[in-house]
N, C-alpha and C positions, 0 to 999 in steps of 0.2 A: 184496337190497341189504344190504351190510356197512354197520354203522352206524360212525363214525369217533370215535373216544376219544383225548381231546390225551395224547401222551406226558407221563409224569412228567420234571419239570424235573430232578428230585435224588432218586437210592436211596439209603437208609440203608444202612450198616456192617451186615453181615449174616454171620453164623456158624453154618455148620450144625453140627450137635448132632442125636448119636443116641444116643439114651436107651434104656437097658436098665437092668434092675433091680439097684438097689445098695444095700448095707449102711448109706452113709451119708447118703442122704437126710432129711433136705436138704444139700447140700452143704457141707461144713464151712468148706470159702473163702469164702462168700458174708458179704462181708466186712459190719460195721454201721455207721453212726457215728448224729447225734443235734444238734437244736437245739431251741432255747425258741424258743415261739410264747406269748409273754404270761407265764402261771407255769406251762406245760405244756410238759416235755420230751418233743419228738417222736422216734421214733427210724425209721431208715431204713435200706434196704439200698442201700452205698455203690454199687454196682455200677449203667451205668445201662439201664436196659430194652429189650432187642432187638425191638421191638416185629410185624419180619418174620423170626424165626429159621427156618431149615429143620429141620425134626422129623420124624423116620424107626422106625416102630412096623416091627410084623410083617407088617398089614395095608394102613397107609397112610402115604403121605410127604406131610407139609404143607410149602409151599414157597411164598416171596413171590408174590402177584400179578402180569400179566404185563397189558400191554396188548394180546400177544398170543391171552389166553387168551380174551377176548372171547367167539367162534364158538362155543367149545368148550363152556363153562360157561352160555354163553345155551341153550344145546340143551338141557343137565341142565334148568334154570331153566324147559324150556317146559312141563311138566308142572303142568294146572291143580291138580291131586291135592294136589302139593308145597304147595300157599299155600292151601287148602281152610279150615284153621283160624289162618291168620295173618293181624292186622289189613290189611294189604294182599295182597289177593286176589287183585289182577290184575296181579303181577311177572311171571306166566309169559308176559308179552305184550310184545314184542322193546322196544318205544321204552321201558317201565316200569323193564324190567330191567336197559338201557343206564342209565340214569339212575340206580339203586342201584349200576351196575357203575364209573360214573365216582366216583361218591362212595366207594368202596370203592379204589380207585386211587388217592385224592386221601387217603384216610386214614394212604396208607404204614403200614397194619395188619393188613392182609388178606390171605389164605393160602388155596391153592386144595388142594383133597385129591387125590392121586393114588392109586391101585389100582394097588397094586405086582404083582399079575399081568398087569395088560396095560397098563399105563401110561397111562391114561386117567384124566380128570382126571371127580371125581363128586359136586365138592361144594365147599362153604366156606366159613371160617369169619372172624373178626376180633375183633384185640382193640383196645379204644376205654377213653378216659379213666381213663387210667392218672393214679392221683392219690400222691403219694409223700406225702402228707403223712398222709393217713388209710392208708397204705400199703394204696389197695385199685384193681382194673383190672376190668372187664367183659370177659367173652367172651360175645359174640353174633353175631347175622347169619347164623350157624349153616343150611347146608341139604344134603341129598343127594338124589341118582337114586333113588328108591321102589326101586331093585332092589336096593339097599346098605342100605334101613329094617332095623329087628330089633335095632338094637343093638349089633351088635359092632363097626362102623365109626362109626359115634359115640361110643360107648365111647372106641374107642381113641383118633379126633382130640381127646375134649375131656381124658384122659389124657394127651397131651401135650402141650397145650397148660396145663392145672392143672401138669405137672411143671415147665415153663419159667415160668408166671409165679411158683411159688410159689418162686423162686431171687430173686425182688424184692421179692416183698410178704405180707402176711398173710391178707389177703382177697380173694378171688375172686368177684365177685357176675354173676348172670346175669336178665335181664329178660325172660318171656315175658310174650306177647297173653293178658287173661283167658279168651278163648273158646278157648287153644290147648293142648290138655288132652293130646293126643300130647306135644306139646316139654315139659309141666309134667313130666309122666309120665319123661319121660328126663331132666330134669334132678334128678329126685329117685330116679332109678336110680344116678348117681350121686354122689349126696352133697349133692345142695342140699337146701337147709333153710329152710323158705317163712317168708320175717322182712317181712313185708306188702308194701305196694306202692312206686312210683317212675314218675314220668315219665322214659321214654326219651329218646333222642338226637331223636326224631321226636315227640317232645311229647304220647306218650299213655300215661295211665296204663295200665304193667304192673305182674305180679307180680314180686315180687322175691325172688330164691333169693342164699343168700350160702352160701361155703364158705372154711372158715376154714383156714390154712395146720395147724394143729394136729390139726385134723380128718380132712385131707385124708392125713397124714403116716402118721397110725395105721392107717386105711384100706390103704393100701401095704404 
């Protein structure tokens, strides 16, 4: 039985962007301006945040959510292995995972990963609370096919997905499960830097990884 997920009412403005290595990173149009908040001048990137952009590496293309993809991504998702050390354990199980999948559709933030040798889709990610005033966004929800683990496909989607947000804001923070010592491990492969804890979107205390546009630039 196909489970049924209500189409999205409205798609955002969406821009695909393939990113290849450049001299002037960050890009020098990424325009600023600035207001007072009390006796604190905030300052902001004018530009406003594409929150589903399509991102095309060497190894994967992340591309808006689809209601179609459903089938596809529920399959990746069936894998107990995959949710072993995440506080919800049992997403690999069809009704669990329809319900993270409507919520992830409903976020118009969410990006599914394709494998650009055979065009299957094996994973995916989102980004959520995008805040301009602290000029900082989360990437989470982060997951792939065990046969993509190792690195270099993770590597690459949270690579560009860091180059597109860091075109808006300064800080990039990321929330793993304290028991999830895999996901800690690859987010401090690349570049996060454990600045204590935070309750999630789902209200449990995680760790918390932050990566600073400065940081991130030198890195590059």
């Amino acid at each position: 039985m196909t489970l049924s997920v209500p189409a999205r009412i409205a798609a955002p403005y969406r821009r695909k962007t393939k990113y290849a290595p450049r001299p002037d990173f960050p890009p020098a149009t990424a325009s600023r301006t600035s207001f007072m908040l009390g006796s604190k001048r905030v300052s902001y990137r004018a530009n406003m945040f594409n929150l589903q952009p399509t991102l095309e590496g060497e190894l994967v293309r992340l591309r808006p959510l689809r209601q179609e993809d459903f089938d596809e991504l529920c399959a990746v998702a069936s894998d107990p292995l995959i949710w072993a050390q995440h506080p919800a354990r049992d997403r690999h199980k069809k009704p669990v995972f329809a319900q993270l999948f409507r919520e992830s559709l409903d976020s118009a933030a969410a990006l599914v990963a394709i494998d650009l040798r055979d065009h299957k889709i094996i994973g995916a990610s989102r980004f959520h609370g995008y805040d301009p005033v602290s000029s900082e966004i989360e990437i989470g929800w982060t997951f792939l096919v065990r046969s993509h683990w190792g690195g270099k496909y993770n590597g690459e989607m949270k690579k560009l997905m860091l180059r597109h947000a860091f075109q808006f804001v300064e800080s990039v923070v990321l929330l793993v499960g304290p028991e999830n010592f895999r996901s800690q491990r690859a987010v401090e492969k690349i570049g996060g830097v454990r600045s204590g804890t935070r309750t999630d979107a789902s209200g449990r205390e995680s760790v918390l990884y932050r990566i600073s546009r400065k940081d991130w630039s030198a890195r590059e």
